[in-house]
Phi, psi and omega in degrees: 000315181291332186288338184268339167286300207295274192339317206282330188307283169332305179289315159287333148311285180327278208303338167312317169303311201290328200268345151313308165295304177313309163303321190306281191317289216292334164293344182257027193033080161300114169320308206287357185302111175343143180298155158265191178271137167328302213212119180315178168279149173225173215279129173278154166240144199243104195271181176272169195269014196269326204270114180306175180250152185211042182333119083011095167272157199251136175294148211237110171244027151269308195219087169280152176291113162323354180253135163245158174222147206255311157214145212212109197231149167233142175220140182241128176217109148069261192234033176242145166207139168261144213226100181256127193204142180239138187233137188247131168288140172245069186211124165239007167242069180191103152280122184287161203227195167355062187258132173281152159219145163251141189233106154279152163243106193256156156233186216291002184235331168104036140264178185263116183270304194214153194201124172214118165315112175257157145195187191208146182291295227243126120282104186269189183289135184057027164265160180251156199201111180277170173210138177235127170223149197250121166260149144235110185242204185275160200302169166088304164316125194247125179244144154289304183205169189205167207239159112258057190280156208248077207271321180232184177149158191212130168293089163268080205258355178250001204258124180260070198217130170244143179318133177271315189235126189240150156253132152255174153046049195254152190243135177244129142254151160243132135292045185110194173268002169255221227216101185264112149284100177241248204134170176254124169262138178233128167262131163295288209295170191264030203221128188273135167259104188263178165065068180267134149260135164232140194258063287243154164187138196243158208226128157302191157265014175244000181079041177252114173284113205243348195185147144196190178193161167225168147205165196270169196224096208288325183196138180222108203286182180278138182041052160215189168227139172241142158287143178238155155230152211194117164260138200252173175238149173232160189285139194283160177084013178279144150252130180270116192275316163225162176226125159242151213225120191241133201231134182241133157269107185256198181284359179265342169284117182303147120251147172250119192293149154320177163148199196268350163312273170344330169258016177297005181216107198245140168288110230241319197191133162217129168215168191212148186228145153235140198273181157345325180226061181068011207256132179283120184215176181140184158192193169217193173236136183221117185241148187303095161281029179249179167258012164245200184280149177216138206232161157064007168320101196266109166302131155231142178243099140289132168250153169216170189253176167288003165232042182033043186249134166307101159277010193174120179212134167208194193178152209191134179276154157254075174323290159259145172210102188312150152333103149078021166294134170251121187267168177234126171244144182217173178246166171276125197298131191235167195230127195299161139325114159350296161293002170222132173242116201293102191275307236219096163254130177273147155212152183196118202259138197232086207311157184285176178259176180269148200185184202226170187233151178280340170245135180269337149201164188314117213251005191236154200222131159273141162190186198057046169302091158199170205292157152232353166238225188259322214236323165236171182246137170263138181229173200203099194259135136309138138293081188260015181271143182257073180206138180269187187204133201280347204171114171246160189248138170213140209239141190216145173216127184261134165233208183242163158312014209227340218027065203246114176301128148223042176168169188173173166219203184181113161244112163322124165251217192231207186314146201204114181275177163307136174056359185248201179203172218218093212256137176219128172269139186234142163267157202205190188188133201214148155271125210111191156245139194307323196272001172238017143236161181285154158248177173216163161211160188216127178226144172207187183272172177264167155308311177248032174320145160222158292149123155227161163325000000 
């Protein structure tokens, strides 16, 4: 027994030293020393459970919060709001890091209509960052005012890291009464980034915050620029003058290192057109170079203009593509603004990862593919699964006598029994005359596909 105390003696001596040594290094400042916190710790206090709690905040003017906000807007329309704010890192030797926010809506009295939790990986020094959040709430409710606090957060002064994704060239059209914004997102770093969110906030011609919107960005590959679109909502009888647009690496993000990954999808033959009536149309030919399955292989599609203004960006998941398969993709004809004319067109496929499928090879073969008017095409799908398949996507590319694509479509059908077929009209949109092009067609499954008798 005395001997297990002097060990126990002993061992707390040791640690007395080490935790000792430890305050000395944090005092000299260690590079490697854990970020600090927004904000200290402070003493838990213990009331009685009879008694409300009423905190009293006290100002902390030794250690101020380092996120200042700068600027702060609400907008209502019936039973949706919108909550718009620019937040300034006040630090320029720091990156805040894991920063929390919590965003309120209050009404006239100072309840709480609505409360949602946020947060972004990175505030680097002295930037600025917008943030926008959309509540829905119940009919009748009215809001007054709304909060943004800064509830968590971490002082980074060792981390040698600069912002990755900048927006350029960003454009407001109007819909309607709101707005599609769009831009260049640019990456620097040498790492594909998923899940980006971005955060759009729109402006008067006095510099009045009139909108916003966000929308997420699934993968912005690496050292390259993609178009983005972003629907903004604006307050009505506002004209939107300017958007500024903030890209979040948020806690949902990824980076994905370069490598031989990138050629798991060789682009075989691709073009995009705009016809007669503004309208953005094409595809491409695409193939598996693997031997395995590849699910969520993600397309992004740019138009751009002769002054690098984005008229038109979307982007579309490719659920599946079987071993060493070659597929055919097209987009649905959309049709650009008016005020941009369409020069440039981008595409950049962005292969999926290996994964597995419920079908084990492609079970549906398109044919008897031709026009029936000026604008569609009828295709004729087959079901060779002795299954029935609730819903297939079929992709059609028009090409010229060059054999150059200028033109396509994309229709959804509805049931496809065991063994039969199936006529699906796909609408399409082309550059040329009609009596001088192939069609091609193509079908395959969707992601959320279900199987019946």
């Amino acid at each position: 027994m005395r001997k297990h105390a002097t060990s126990c003696l002993i061992v707390m001596l040791l640690l007395a030293l080490l935790l000792s040594a430890c305050t000395e290094v944090s005092r000299s400042g260690d590079p490697t020393a854990t970020p600090e916190s927004f904000f200290p710790a402070t003493a838990e206090v213990t009331q009685s459970p009879l008694l409300p709690i009423n905190p009293t905040p006290t100002p902390d003017l030794v250690n101020p919060n380092p996120v200042r906000i700068t600027e702060l807007e609400y907008l209502q329309e019936d039973t949706q709001v919108l909550i718009m704010a620019k937040l300034f890192n006040t630090l320029d030797d720091a990156i805040l890091r894991d920063v929390q926010l919590e965003v309120l809506a209050l009404d006239e009295t100072g309840n709480r209509l609505a409360q949602q939790r946020t947060s972004f990986r990175y505030l680097f020094p002295n930037e600025t960052t917008s943030l926008v959040q959309e509540f829905e709430l119940n009919s009748g409710l009215v809001i007054t005012g709304v909060e943004v606090r800064v509830v968590d957060g971490l002082i980074d002064r060792t981390l040698k890291y600069k912002q990755p994704l900048t927006v350029q060239n960003t454009s407001a059209f109007r819909i309607g009464n709101d707005y599609t914004v769009t831009g260049w997102l640019n990456n620097a770093d040498p790492y594909t980034y998923t899940q980006v969110l971005l955060n759009a906030v729109a402006y008067n011609a006095s510099g009045q915050i009139v909108g916003g919107g966000q929308s997420l960005f699934d993968f912005v590959p690496e050292e390259d620029q993609v178009g983005f679109s972003v629907l903004v909502n604006s307050r009505q009888g506002e004209v939107v003058d300017h958007v500024d647009v903030s890209p979040w690496i948020t806690s949902y993000s990824a980076s994905l290192e370069g490598g031989n990954w990138w050629n798991s999808v060789k682009t075989d033959d691709w073009n995009f057109a705009i016809d007669q009536y503004n309208q953005i149309t094409g595809g491409a030919v695409l193939k598996n170079e693997t031997d395995q399955v590849l699910t969520e292989t993600f397309a992004i599609l740019t138009v751009s203009d002769e002054n690098n203004q984005v008229c038109f960006a979307s982007n579309a998941y490719y659920d599946v593509i079987w071993p060493q398969e070659t597929v055919v993709y097209a987009v649905a004809p959309n049709r650009l603004p008016d005020s941009c004319q369409g020069k440039k067109v981008d595409l950049v496929v962005v292969p999926g990862e290996f994964g597995q499928f419920p079908a084990e090879f492609n079970p549906l073969l398109a044919s008897q593919a031709a026009f029936t008017d000026q604008d569609t095409v009828n295709v004729s799908v087959v079901n060779n699964l002795n299954a029935s398949i609730s819903h297939a996507r079929v992709y059609v590319i028009l090409r010229n006598s060059a054999d150059q694509i200028v033109g396509g479509g994309y229709q959804l059908t509805e049931l496809i029994r065991s063994g039969s077929s199936i006529s699906v009209t796909v609408p399409v949109a082309y550059l040329g005359d009609q009596e001088e092009l192939s069609v091609t067609a193509f079908a395959t499954l969707p992601a959320d596909v279900e199987f019946g008798q």
